[in-house]
GUTORDO-467278 format. One line per field, with one value per atom (N, C-alpha, C): atom name; residue in three letters; x, y, z. Coordinates in steps of 0.001 Angstrom, whole numbers. Layout:
REM residues N
name = (CA ...)
resn = (ALA ...)
x = (X ...)
y = (Y ...)
z = (Z ...)
***
This chain:
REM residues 181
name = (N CA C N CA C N CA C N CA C N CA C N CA C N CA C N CA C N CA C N CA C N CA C N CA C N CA C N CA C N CA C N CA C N CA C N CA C N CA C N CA C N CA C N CA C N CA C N CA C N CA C N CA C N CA C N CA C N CA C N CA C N CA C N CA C N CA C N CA C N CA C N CA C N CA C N CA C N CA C N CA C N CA C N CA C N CA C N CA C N CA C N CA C N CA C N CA C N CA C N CA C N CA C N CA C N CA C N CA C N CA C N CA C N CA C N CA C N CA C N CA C N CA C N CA C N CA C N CA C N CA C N CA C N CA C N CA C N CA C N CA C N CA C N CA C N CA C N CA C N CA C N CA C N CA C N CA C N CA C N CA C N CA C N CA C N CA C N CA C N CA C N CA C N CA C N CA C N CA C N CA C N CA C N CA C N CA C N CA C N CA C N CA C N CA C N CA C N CA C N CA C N CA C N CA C N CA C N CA C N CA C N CA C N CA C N CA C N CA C N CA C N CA C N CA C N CA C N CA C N CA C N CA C N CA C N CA C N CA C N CA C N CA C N CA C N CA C N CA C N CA C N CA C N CA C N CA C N CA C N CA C N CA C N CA C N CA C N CA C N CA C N CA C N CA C N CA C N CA C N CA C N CA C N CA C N CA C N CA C N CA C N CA C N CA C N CA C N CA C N CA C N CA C N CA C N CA C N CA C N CA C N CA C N CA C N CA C N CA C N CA C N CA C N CA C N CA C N CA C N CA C N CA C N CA C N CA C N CA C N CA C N CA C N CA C N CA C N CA C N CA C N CA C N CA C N CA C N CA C N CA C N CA C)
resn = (UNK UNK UNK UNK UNK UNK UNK UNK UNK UNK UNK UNK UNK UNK UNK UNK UNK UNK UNK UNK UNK UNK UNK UNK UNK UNK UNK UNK UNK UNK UNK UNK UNK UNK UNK UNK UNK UNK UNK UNK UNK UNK UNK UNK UNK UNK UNK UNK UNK UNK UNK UNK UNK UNK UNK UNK UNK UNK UNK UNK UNK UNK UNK UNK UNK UNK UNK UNK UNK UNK UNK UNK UNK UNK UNK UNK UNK UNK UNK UNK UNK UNK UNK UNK UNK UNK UNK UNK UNK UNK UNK UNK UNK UNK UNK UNK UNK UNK UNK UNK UNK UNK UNK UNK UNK UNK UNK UNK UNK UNK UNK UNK UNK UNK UNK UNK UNK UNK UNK UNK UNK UNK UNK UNK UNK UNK UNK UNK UNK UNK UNK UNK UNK UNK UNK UNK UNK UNK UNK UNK UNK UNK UNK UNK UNK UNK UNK UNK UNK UNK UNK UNK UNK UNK UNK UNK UNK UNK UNK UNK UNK UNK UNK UNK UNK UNK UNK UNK UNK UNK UNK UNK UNK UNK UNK UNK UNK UNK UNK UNK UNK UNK UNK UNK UNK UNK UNK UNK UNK UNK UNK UNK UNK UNK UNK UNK UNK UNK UNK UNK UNK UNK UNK UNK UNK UNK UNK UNK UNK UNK UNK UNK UNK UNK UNK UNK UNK UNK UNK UNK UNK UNK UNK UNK UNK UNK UNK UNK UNK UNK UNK UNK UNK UNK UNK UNK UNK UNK UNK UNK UNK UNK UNK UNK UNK UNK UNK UNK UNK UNK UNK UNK UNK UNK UNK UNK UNK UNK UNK UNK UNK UNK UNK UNK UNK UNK UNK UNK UNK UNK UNK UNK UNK UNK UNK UNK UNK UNK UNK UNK UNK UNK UNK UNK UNK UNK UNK UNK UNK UNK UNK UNK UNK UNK UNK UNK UNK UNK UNK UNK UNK UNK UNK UNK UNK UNK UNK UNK UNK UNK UNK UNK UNK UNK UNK UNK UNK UNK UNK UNK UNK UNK UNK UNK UNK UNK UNK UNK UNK UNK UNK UNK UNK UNK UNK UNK UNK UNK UNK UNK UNK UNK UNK UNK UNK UNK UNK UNK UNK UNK UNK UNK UNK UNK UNK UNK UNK UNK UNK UNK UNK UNK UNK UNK UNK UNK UNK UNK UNK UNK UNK UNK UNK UNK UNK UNK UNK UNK UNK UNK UNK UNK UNK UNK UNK UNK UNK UNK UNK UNK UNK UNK UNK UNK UNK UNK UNK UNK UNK UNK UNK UNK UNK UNK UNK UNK UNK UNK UNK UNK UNK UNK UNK UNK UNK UNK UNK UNK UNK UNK UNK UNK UNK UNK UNK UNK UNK UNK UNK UNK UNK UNK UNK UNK UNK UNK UNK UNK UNK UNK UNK UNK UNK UNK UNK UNK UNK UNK UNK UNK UNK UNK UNK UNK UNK UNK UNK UNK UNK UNK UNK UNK UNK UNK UNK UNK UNK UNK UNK UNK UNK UNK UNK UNK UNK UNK UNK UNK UNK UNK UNK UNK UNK UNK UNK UNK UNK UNK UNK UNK UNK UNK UNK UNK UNK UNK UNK UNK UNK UNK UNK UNK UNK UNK UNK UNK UNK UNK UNK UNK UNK UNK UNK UNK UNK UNK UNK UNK UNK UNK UNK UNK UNK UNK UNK UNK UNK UNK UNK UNK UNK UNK UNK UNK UNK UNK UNK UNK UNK UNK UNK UNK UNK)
x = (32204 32220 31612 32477 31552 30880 29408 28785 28695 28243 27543 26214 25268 23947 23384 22672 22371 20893 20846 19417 18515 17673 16518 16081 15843 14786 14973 14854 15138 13683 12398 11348 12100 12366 13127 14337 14808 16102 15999 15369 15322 15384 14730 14508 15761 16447 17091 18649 18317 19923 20114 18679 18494 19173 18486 18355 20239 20709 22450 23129 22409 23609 23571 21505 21707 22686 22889 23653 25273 25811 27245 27605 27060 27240 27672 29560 29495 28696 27964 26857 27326 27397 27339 26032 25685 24841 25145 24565 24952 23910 23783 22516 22949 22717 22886 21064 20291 18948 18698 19462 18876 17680 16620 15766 14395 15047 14017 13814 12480 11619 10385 10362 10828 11985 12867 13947 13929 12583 11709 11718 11119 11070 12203 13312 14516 15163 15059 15953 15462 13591 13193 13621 13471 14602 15546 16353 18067 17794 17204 17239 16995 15734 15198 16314 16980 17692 19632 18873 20668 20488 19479 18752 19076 18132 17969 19538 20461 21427 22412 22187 22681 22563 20763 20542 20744 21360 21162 23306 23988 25329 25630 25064 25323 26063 27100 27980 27117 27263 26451 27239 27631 28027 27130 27119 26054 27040 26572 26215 25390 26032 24738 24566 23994 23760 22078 21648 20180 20199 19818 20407 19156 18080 17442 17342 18246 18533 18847 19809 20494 19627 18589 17653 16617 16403 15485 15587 17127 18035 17683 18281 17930 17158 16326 14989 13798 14253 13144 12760 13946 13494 12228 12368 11713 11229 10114 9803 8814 7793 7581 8332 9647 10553 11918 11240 12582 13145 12391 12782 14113 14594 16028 16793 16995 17960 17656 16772 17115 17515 17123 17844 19782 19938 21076 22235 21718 22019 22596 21510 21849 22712 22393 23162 24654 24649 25937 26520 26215 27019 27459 26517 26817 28113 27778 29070 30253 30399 31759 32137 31286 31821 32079 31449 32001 33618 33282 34737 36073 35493 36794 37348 35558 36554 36434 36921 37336 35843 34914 33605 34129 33269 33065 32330 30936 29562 28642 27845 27012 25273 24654 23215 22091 20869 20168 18951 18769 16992 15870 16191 15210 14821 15527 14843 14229 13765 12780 11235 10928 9947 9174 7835 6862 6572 6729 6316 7547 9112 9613 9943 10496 10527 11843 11833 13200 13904 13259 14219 15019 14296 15230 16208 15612 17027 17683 17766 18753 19513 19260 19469 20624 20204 21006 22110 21450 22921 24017 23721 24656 25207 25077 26048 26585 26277 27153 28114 27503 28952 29928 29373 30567 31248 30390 31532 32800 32279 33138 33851 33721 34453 34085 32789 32593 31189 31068 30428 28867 27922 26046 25531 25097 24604 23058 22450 21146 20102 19559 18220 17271 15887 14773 14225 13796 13584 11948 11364 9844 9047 9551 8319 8353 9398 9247 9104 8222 7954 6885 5594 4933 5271 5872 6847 7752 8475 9354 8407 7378 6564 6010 5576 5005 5923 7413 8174 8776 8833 8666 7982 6500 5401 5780 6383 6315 7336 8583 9703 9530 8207 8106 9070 9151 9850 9222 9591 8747 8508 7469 7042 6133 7004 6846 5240 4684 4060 3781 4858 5603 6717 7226 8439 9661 9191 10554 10685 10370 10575 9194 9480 8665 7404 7653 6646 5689 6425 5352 4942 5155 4157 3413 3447 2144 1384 1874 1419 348 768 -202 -1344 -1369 -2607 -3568 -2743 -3996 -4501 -4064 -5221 -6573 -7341 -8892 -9313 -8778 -9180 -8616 -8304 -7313 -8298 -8211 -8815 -10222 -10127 -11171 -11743 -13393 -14036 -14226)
y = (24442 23073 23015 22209 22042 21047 20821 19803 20215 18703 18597 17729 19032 18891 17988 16746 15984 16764 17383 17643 17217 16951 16588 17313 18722 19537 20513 22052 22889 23262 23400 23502 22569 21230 20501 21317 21747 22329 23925 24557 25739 26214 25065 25356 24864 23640 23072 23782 24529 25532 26397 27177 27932 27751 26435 25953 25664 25172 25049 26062 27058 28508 29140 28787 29476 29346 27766 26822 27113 27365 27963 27131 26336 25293 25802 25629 25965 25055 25587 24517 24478 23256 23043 22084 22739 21372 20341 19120 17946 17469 17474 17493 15514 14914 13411 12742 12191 11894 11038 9923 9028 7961 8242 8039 8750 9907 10837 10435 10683 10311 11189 11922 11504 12296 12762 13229 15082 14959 16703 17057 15986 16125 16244 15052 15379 17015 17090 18728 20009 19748 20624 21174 20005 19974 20385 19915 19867 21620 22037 23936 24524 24169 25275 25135 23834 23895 25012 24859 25363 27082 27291 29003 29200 28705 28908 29160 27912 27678 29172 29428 30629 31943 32321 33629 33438 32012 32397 32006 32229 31645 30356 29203 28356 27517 27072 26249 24867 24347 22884 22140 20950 20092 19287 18875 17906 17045 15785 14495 14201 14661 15081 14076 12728 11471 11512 10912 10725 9278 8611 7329 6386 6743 6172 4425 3913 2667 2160 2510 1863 1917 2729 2586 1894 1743 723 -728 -1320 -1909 -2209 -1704 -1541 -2198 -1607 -1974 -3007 -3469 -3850 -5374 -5994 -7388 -6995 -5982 -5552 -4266 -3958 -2232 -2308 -3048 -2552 -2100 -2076 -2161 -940 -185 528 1294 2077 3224 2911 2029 1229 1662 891 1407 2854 3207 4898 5270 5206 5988 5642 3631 3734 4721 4462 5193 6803 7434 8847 8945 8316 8891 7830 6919 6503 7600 7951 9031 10092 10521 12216 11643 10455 10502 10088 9501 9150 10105 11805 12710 13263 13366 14129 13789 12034 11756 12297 11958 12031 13701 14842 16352 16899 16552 16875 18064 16985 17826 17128 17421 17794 16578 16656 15446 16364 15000 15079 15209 15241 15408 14747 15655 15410 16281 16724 17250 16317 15358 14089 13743 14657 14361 15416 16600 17524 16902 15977 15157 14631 15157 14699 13065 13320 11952 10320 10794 9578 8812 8158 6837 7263 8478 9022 7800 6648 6113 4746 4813 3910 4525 5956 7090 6982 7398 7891 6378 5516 3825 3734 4035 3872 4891 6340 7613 7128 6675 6041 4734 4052 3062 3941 4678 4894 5999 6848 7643 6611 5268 4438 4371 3718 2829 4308 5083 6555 6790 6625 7202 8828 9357 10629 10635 12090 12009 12318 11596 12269 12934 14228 15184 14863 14342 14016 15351 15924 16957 16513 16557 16449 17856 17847 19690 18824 18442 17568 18936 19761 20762 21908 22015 23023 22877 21737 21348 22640 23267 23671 24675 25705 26970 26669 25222 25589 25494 24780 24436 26047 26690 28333 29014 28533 29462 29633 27951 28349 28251 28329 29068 30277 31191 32408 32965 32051 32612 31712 31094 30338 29338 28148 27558 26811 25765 24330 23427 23048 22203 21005 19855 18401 17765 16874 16277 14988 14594 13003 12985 11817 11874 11530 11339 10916 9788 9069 7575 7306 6798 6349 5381 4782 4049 4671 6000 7191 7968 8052 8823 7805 6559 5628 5628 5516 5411 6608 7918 9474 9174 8497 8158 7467 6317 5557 5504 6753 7260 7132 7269 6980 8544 9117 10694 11173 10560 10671 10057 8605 8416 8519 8825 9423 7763 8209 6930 6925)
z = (18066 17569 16186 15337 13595 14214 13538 13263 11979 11394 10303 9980 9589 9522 8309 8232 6684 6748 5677 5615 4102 5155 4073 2818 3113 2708 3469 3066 3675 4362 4164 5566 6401 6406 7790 8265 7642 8289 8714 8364 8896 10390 11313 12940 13223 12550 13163 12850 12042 11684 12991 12984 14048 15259 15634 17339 17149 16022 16281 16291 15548 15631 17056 17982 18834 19878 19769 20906 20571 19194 19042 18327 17143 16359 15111 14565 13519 12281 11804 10521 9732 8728 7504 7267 6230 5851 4834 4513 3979 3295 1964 1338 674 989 256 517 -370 -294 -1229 -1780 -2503 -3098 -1556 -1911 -2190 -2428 -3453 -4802 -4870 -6202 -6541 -7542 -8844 -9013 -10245 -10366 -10051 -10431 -10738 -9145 -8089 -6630 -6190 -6718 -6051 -5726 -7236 -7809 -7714 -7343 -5990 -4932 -4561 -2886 -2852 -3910 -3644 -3919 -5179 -5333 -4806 -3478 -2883 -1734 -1018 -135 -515 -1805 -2390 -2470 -2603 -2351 -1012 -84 1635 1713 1647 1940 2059 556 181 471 1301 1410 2983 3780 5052 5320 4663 4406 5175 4669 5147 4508 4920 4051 3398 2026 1454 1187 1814 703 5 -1011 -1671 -2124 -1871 -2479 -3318 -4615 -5579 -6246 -5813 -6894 -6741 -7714 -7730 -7812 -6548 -6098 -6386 -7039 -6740 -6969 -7661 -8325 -6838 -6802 -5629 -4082 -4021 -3115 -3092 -4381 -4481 -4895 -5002 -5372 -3531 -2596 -1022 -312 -1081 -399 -785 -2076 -2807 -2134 -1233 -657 895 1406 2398 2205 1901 1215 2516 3181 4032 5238 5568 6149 5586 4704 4141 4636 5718 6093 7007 7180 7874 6996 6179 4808 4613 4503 4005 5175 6221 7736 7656 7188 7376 6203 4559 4118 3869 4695 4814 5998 7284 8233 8683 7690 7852 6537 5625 4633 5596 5799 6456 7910 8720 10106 9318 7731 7185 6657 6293 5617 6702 7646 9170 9535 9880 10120 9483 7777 6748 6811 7558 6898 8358 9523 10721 11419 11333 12140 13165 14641 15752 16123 14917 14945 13963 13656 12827 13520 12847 13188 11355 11990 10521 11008 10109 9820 9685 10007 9938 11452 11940 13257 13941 13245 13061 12648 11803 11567 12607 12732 13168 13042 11545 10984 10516 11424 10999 12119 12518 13884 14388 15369 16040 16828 17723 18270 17107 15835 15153 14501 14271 13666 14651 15636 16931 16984 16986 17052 16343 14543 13185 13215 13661 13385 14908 15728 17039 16247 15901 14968 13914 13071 12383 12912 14308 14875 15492 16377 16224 15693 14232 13259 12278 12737 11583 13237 14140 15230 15515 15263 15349 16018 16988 17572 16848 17374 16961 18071 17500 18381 18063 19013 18618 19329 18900 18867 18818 19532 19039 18873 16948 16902 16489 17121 17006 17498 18339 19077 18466 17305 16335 15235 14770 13368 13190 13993 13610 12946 13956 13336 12757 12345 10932 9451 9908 8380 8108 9280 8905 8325 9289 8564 6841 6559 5290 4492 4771 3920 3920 4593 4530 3763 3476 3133 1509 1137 -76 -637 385 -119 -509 -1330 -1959 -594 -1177 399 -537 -360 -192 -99 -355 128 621 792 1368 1383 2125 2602 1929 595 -606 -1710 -600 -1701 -2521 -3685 -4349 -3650 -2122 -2176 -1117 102 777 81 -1803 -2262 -2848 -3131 -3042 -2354 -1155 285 556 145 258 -487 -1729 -2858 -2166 -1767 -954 108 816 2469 1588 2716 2333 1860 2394 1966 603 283 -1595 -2498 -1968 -3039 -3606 -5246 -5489 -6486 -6367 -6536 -8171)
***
């Protein structure tokens, strides 16, 4: 069966390539992330995932816009509330590129995350396999965040320190443990 994988960031995707090849999943991955910020963070990501991609043969498509206008264009009436729009954003892209190039179903590396709200993802990527007519293979790769983050410390990949948008790296500044007096 193709699926097609949207991934975040390649530390997120590394377990979750895994756990699909072990199961018999032909992979591609699907790199679309518009609400990455800054442009330097974006093209991080997008390089180190376009390396991995490459030394482990994994097929990429990218959606290579740097969206950030339009995400924050999104979001800007409800920002405490954004992570809706960015969930619907990415994973309605990736089930309409599924639909349009004859995958199987789609998935995401966003649901490898410790840290994002799986039953409103799982919620948002099930409407958009409706509305594209294609199936979502939903995973929880949550019990292998530890060993995918080791794993790519070890294999040196760039590793993140928030979750993308301009306003969770606000958000990282102002834990109490950041800020400095």
């Amino acid at each position: 069966m193709k699926t097609l994988l949207h991934i975040c960031c390649a530390p997120c995707a590394n377990q979750c390539i895994d756990v699909l090849r072990g199961e018999g999943f032909d992979v591609t991955g699907y790199w679309y992330n518009p609400n990455i910020h800054p442009f330097t963070e974006y093209r991080a990501r997008r390089n180190c995932l376009r390396e991995y991609a490459a030394a482990i043969d994994l097929p990429l498509v990218e959606r290579d816009e740097y969206g950030v206008r339009p995400f924050v264009r999104a979001v800007a009436e409800d920002i405490p509330n954004r992570c809706v729009k960015c969930y619907e954003m990415r994973l309605f892209s990736a089930a309409s590129y599924a639909a349009e190039n004859g995958f199987d179903s789609f998935t995401s590396s966003l649901f490898y995350s410790i840290y994002q709200n799986h039953e409103l993802m799982k919620r948002i990527a099930e409407q958009a396999a409706d509305e594209y007519h294609v199936n979502f293979l939903y995973r929880d790769f949550r019990p292998l965040f530890r060993q995918g983050q080791e794993r790519a410390r070890e294999l040196g990949f760039y590793m993140q320190k928030y979750c993308g948008c301009i306003f969770s790296e606000q958000e990282r500044y102002l834990k109490p443990s950041r800020i400095i007096p």
